[in-house]
C-alpha positions in Angstrom: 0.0 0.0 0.0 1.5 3.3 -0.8 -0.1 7.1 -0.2 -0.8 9.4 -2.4 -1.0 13.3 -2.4 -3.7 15.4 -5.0 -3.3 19.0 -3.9 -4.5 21.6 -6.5 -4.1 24.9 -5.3 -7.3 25.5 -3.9 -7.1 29.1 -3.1 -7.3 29.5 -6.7 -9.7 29.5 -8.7 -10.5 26.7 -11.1 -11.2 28.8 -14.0 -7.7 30.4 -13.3 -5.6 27.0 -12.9 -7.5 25.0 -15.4 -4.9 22.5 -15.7 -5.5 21.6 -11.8 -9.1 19.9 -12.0 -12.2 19.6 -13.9 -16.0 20.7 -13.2 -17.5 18.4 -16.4 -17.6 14.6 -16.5 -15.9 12.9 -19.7 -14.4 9.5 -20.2 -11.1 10.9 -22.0 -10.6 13.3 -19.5 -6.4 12.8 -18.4 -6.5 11.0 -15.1 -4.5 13.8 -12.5 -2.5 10.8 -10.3 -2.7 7.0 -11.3 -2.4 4.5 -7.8 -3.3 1.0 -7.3 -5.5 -0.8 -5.5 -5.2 -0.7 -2.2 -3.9 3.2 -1.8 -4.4 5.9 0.5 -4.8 9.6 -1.1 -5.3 12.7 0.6 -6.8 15.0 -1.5 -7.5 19.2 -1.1 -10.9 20.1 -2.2 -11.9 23.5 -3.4 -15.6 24.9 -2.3 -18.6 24.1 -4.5 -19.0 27.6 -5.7 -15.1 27.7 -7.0 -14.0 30.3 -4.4 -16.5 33.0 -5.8 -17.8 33.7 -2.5 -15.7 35.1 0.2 -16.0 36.8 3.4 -16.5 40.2 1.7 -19.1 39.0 -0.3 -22.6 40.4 0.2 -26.6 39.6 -0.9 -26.5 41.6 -4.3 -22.7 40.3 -5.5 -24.5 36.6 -6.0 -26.4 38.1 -8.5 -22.8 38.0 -10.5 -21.7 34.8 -9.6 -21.2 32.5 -12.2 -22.5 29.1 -11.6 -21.7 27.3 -14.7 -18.2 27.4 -12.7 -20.3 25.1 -10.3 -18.7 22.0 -8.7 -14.7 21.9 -9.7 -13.6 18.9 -8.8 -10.2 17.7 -7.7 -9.1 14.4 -10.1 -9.6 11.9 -11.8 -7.8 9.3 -10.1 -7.0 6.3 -12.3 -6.8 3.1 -9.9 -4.9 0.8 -12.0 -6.9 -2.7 -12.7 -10.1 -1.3 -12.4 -12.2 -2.7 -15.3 -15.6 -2.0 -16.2 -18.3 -4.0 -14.5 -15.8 -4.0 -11.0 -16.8 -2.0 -8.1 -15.0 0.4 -6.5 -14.6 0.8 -2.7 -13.6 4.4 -1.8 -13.3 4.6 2.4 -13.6 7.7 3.5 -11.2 8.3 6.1 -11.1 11.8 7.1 -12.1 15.0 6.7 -10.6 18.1 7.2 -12.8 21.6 6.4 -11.7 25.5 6.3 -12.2 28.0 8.5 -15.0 29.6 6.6 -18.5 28.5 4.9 -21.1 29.9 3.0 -24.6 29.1 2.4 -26.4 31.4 -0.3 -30.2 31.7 -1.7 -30.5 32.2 -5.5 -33.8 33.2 -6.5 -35.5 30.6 -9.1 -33.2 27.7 -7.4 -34.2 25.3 -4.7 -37.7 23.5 -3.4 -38.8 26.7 -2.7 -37.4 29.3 -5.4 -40.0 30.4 -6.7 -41.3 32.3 -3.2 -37.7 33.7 -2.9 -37.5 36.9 -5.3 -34.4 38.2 -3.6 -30.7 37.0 -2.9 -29.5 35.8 0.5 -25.9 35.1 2.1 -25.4 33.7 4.8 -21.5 33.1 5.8 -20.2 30.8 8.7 -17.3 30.7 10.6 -16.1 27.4 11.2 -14.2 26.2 14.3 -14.2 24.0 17.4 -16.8 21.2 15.8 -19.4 24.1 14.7 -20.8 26.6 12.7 -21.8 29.9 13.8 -23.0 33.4 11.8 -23.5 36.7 12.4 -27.2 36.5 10.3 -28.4 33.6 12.7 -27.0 34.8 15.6 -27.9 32.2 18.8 -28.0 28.9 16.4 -24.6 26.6 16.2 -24.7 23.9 13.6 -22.8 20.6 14.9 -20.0 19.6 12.3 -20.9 16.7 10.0 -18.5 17.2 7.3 -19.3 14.9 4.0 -18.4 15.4 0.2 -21.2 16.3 -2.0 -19.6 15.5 -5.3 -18.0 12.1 -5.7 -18.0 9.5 -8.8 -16.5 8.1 -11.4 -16.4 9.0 -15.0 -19.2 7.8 -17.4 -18.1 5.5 -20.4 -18.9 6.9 -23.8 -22.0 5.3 -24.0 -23.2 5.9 -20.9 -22.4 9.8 -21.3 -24.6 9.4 -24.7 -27.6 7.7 -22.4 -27.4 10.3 -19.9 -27.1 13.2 -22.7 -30.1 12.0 -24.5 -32.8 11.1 -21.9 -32.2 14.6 -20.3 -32.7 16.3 -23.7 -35.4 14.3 -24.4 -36.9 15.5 -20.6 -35.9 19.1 -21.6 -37.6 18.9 -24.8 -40.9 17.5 -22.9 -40.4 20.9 -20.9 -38.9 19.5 -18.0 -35.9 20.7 -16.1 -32.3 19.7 -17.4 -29.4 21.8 -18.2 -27.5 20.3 -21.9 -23.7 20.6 -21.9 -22.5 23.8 -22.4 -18.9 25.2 -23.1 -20.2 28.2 -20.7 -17.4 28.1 -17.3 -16.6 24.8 -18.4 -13.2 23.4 -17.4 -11.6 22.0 -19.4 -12.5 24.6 -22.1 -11.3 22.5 -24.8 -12.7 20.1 -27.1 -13.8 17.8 -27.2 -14.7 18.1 -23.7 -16.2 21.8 -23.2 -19.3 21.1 -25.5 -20.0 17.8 -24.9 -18.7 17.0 -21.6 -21.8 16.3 -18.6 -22.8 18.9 -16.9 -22.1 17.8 -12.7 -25.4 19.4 -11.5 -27.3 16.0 -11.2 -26.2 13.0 -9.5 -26.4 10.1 -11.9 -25.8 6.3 -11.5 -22.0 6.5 -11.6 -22.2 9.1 -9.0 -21.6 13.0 -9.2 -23.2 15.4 -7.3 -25.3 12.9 -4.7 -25.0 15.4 -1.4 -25.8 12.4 0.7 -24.5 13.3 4.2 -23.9 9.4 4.8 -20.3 9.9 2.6 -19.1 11.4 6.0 -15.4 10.1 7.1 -15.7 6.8 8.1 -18.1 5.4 5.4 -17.6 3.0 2.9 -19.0 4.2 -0.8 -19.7 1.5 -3.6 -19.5 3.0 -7.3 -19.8 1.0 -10.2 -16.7 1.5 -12.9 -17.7 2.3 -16.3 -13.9 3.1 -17.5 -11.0 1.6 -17.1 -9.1 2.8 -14.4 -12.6 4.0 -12.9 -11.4 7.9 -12.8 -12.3 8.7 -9.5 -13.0 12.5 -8.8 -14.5 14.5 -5.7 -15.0 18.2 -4.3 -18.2 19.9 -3.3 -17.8 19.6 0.4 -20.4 20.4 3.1 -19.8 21.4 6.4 -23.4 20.5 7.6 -26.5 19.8 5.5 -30.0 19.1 6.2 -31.7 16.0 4.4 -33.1 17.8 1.7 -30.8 20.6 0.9 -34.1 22.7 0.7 -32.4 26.2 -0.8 -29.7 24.3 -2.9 -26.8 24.8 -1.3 -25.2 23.7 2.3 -22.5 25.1 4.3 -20.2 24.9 1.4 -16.4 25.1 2.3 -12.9 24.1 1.1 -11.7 21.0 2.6 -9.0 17.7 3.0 -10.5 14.5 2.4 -8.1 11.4 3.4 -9.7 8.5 1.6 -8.2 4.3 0.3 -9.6 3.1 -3.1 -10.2 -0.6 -3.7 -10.9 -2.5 -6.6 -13.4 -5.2 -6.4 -13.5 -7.4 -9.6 -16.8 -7.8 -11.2 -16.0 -12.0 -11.5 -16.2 -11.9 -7.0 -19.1 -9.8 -6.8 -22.6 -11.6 -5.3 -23.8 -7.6 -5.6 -22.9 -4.6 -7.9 -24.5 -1.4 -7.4 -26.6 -0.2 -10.3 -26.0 3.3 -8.6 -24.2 4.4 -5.6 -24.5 2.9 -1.9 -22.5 3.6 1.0 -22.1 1.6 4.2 -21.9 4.1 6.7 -22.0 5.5 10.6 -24.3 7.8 11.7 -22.7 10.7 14.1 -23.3 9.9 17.9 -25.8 12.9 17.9 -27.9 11.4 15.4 -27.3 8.3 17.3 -24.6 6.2 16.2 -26.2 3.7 14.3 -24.3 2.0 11.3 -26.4 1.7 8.1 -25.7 0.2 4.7 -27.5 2.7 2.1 -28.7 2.6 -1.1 -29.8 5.2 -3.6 -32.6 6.0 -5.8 -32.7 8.7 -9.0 -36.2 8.9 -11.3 -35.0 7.0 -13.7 -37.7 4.5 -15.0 -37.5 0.9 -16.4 -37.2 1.8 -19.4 -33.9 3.9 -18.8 -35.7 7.3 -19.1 -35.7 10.1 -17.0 -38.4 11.5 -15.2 -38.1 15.2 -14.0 -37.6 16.2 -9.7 -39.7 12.9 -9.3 -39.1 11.8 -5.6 -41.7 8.5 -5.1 -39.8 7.0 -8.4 -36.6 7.9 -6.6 -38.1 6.4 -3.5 -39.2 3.0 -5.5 -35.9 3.0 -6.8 -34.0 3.1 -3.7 -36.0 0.3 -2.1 -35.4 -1.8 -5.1 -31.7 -1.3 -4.8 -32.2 -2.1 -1.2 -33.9 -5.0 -1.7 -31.4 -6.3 -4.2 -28.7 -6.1 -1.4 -30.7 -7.9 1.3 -30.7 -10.6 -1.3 -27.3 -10.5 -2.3 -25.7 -10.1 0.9 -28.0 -11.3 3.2 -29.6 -14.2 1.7 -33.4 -12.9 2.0 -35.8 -13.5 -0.3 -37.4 -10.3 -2.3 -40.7 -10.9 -0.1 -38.9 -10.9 3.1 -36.6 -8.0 1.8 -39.6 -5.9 1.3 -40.8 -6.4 4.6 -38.1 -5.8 6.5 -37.5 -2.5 4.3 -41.2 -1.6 5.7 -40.2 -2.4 9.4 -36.5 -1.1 9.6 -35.4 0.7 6.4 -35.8 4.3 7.0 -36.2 6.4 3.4 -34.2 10.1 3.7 -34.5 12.9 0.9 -31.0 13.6 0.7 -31.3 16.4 -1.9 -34.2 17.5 -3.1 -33.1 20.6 -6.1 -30.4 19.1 -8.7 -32.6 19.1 -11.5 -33.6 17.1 -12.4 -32.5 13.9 -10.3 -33.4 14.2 -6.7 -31.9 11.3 -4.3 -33.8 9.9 -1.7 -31.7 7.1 0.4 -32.9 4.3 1.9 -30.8 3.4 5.1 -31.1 -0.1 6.5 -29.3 -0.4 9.6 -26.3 -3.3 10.1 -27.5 -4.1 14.0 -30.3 -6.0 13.2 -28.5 -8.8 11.9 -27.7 -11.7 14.3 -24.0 -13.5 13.4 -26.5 -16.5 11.5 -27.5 -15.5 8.0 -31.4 -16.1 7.7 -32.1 -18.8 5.2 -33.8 -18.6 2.2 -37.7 -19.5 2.2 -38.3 -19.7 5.7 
């Protein structure tokens, strides 16, 4: 096992140090650092907003911010041997955020944007386990650091899928954003007008903001690509489920993580989109859960637009697929137990125009003897 350092100068801007990161998703896209299996990296993460918002910023300046600069990542990491059709195993094994945060209302954008006609900053200052602002003065937010952005990169096809089932939902008048060379890094082609756009999460990951990829949890992505391409950023000081106004307490951050390849030919389960195994924070009570996740993406491989309850299917399905896999249950008993233990969580309810709602199951209700099958 060796470690590994990514450390893009995250002061700077993206847009100014293109060569440093990405903010688009692409196959082809040159991998920053290649390790093997097995590998520790510690990797510096800039904010989600790419340093546009500072502690001089006020209400009116986020009417100039430019969020097509959303999301730069830090990456892609190649893990040498990973094949398409293997999982990868990222642990999560630390997090270290700045000093400062941000959380910012932009009218139009979140669950509720259309009652909010004006622009809104809050800005945090982070330090001793909590959050605290001048704007909500009297209220400290307990850390739970996690990173909102983290996947791998699409293969070509899959990049084609997810291209035209969101025009095709655009077209029917629903909400997606096409690729667009606008603030987009790399701002070459072939990548800057064809490249995914990292607003919504998708099966090989992306922009999930599920709190459960906290330090200490386990995330399972499928690989598309050889060499996986593993890339992250995004990270929130503290979210609620839901991300209501569509942003968190965004901040800059050190994420210490180990990448694993697990070969498609050992696998009794693969992931058809993320799932974590992960510990909840002792002041939500400790418990450690194995999660799936759920995006409205029906049976026939379309996209529906901000639908939660198809999201909600879908994450019980994926649940249910795991209780099979790796517990031995079958699909009737699955589906009980999902109605008497699983609990269902809205992890982010405003990146058009795939919502993800998580379905936790939690890992103490299991005795050391496996249930058998039929009983």
């Amino acid at each position: 096992m060796a470690s590994h350092e990514l450390k893009p100068p995250v002061r700077r801007a993206l847009v100014d140090a293109p060569a440093t990161g990405h903010n688009r998703w692409h196959p082809d896209l040159p991998p920053a650092l290649s390790v093997d299996s097995g590998d520790e990296i510690v990797v510096d993460c800039r904010d989600g907003l790419d340093g546009q918002i500072t502690p001089a910023t006020r209400d009116a300046d986020l009417a100039t911010l430019d969020l097509d600069r959303g999301h730069p990542l830090s990456g892609p990491i190649e893990v040498r041997g990973a094949e398409p059709g293997d999982v990868l195993r990222v642990e999560l094994l630390a997090i270290e955020t700045d000093g400062f945060g941000s959380t910012a209302v932009f009218p139009g954008f979140g669950l509720l944007g259309d009652l909010f006609e004006q622009p809104y900053l809050v800005t945090w200052g982070l330090h001793a386990g909590s959050a605290t602002s001048g704007r909500l003065e009297g209220i400290r937010i307990p850390a739970d650091p996690f990173v909102g952005v983290i996947g791998v990169a699409p293969s070509h096809e899959r990049m084609e899928q997810f291209r035209l089932r969101e025009a095709a939902l655009a077209e029917s008048g629903g909400d997606a954003l096409p690729p667009t060379a606008r603030g987009a890094v790399p701002a070459v082609e072939p990548y800057a007008s064809t490249a995914l756009r990292t607003i919504p999460p998708r099966e090989t990951g992306g922009n999930l903001d599920v709190p459960q990829a906290r330090a200490g949890a386990t995330l399972f992505l499928p690989v598309d690509v050889p060499g996986a391409l593993l890339s992250l950023g995004d990270v929130h000081f503290a979210q609620g489920e839901g991300e209501v106004c569509g942003t968190a307490i965004e901040t800059q951050a050190r994420v210490a993580l180990r990448v694993e390849v697990l070969p498609a030919a050992k696998l009794g389960y693969r992931p058809r989109a993320p799932a974590f195994e992960s510990v909840e924070p002792a002041w939500k009570g400790g418990r450690r859960h194995f999660v799936t996740t759920g995006l409205p993406i029906r049976p026939d491989g379309s996209n529906a637009d901000m639908d939660t309850t198809l999201a909600a299917r879908n994450a019980v399905l994926a649940m249910i697929d795991w209780l099979g896999a790796e517990r031995g249950l079958t699909r009737e008993q699955a589906y009980v137990l999902c109605s008497v233990a699983v609990d269902l969580r809205i992890s982010e309810i405003v990146d058009i125009p795939n919502p993800v709602v998580s379905a936790l199951c939690p890992l103490d209700i299991f005795h050391s003897t496996r249930p058998r099958r039929g009983v």
